[in-house]
VOBA-1610 file (N, C-alpha, C; in pm, whole numbers, padded with zeros to 5 digits, always signed):
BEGIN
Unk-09793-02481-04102Unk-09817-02338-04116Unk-09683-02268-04138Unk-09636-02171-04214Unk-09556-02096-04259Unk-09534-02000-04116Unk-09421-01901-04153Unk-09395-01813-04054Unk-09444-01696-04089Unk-09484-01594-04021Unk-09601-01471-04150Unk-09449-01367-04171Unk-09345-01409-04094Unk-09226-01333-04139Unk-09132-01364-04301Unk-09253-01476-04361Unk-09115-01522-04468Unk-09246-01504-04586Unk-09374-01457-04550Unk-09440-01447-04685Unk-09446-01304-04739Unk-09416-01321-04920Unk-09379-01186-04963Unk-09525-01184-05054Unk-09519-01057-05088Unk-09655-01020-05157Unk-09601-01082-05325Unk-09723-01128-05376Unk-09692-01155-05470Unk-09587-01266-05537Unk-09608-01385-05445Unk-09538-01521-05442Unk-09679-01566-05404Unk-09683-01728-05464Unk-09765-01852-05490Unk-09731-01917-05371Unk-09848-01987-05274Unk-09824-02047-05169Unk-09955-02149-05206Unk-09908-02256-05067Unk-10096-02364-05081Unk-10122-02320-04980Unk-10246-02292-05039Unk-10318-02282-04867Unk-10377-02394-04805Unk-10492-02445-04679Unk-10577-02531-04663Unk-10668-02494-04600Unk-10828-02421-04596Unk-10885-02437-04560Unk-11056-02493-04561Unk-10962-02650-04568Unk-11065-02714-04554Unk-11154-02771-04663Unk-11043-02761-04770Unk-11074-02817-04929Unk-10988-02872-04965Unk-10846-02900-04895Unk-10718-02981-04933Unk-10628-02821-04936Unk-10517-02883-05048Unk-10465-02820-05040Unk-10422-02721-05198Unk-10443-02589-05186Unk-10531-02484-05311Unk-10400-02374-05355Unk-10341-02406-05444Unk-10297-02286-05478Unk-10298-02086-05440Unk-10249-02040-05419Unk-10342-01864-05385Unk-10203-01818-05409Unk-10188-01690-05458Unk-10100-01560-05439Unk-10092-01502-05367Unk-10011-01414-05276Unk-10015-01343-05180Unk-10024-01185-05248Unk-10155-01086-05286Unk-10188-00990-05316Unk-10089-00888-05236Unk-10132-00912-05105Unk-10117-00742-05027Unk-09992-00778-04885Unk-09922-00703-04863Unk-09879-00724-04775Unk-09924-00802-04616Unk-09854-00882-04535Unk-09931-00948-04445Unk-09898-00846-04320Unk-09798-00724-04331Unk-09749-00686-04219Unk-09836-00542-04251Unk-09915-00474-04086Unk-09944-00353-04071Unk-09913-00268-03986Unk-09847-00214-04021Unk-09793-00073-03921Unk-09644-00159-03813Unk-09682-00175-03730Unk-09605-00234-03656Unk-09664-00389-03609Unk-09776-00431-03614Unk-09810-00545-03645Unk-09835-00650-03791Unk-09928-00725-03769Unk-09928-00823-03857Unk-10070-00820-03864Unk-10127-00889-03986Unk-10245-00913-04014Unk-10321-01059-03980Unk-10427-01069-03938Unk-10541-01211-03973Unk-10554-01310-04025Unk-10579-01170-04143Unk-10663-01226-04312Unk-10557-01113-04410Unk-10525-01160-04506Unk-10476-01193-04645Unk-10585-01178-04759Unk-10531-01094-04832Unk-10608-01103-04972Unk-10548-01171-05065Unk-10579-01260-05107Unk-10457-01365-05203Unk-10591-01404-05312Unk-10509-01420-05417Unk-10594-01496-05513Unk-10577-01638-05502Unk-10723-01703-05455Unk-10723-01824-05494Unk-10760-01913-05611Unk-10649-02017-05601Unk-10728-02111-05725Unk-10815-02234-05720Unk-10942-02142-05633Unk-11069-02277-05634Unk-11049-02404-05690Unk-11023-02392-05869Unk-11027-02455-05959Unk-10901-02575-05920Unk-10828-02597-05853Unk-10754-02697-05805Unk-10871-02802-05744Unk-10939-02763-05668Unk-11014-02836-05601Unk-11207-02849-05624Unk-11177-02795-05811Unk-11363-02789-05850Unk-11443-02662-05816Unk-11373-02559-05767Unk-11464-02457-05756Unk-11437-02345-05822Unk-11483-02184-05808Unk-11448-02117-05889Unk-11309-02047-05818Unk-11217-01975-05923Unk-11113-01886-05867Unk-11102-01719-05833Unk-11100-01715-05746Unk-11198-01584-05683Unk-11036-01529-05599Unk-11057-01378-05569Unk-10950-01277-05501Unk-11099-01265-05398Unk-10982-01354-05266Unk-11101-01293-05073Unk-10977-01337-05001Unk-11006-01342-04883Unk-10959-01293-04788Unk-10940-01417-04732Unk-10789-01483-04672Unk-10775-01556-04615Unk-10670-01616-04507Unk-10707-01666-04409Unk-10642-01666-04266Unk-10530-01688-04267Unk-10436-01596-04210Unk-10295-01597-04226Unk-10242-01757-04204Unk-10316-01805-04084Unk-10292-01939-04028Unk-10351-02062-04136Unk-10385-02046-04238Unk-10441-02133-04321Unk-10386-02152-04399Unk-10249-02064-04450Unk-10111-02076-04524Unk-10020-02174-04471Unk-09983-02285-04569Unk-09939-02366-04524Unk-09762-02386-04580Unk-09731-02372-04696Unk-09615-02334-04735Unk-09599-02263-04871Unk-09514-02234-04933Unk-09452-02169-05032Unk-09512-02282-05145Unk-09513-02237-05279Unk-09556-02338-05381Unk-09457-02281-05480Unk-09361-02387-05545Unk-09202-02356-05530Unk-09253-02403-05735Unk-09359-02468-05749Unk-09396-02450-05944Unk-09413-02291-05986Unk-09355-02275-06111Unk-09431-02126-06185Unk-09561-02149-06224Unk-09632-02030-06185Unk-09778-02050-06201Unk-09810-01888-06289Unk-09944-01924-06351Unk-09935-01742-06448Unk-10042-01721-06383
//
């Protein structure tokens, strides 16, 4: 799992929950107000792992590291 202090909006990370491990973007900021967030809106890329690629919501803790390829 990543630190939620080193993810920036709009950088490519893998996530895992529970399909391997999936490409996603980090949409929206993870930090609110003076805390931190949950859930994440990131675009995922289903399609790594056969499914469709959909923008939802996903568990800060399900970010697993940085994905260091250019992706469009």
């Amino acid at each position: 799992m990543i630190d939620r202090e080193e993810l920036k909006k709009n950088e490519w990370y893998l996530i895992d929950n529970g399909l391997g491990p999936i490409r996603a973007k980090l949409m929206e900021s993870p930090k609110q107000g003076k805390g931190w967030k949950h859930a994440v809106l990131m675009n995922v890329k289903g399609s790594d792992a056969g499914f469709f690629d959909e923008i939802g919501s996903v568990y800060v803790e399900d970010i697993q590291q940085e994905y260091k390829e250019n992706v469009s």
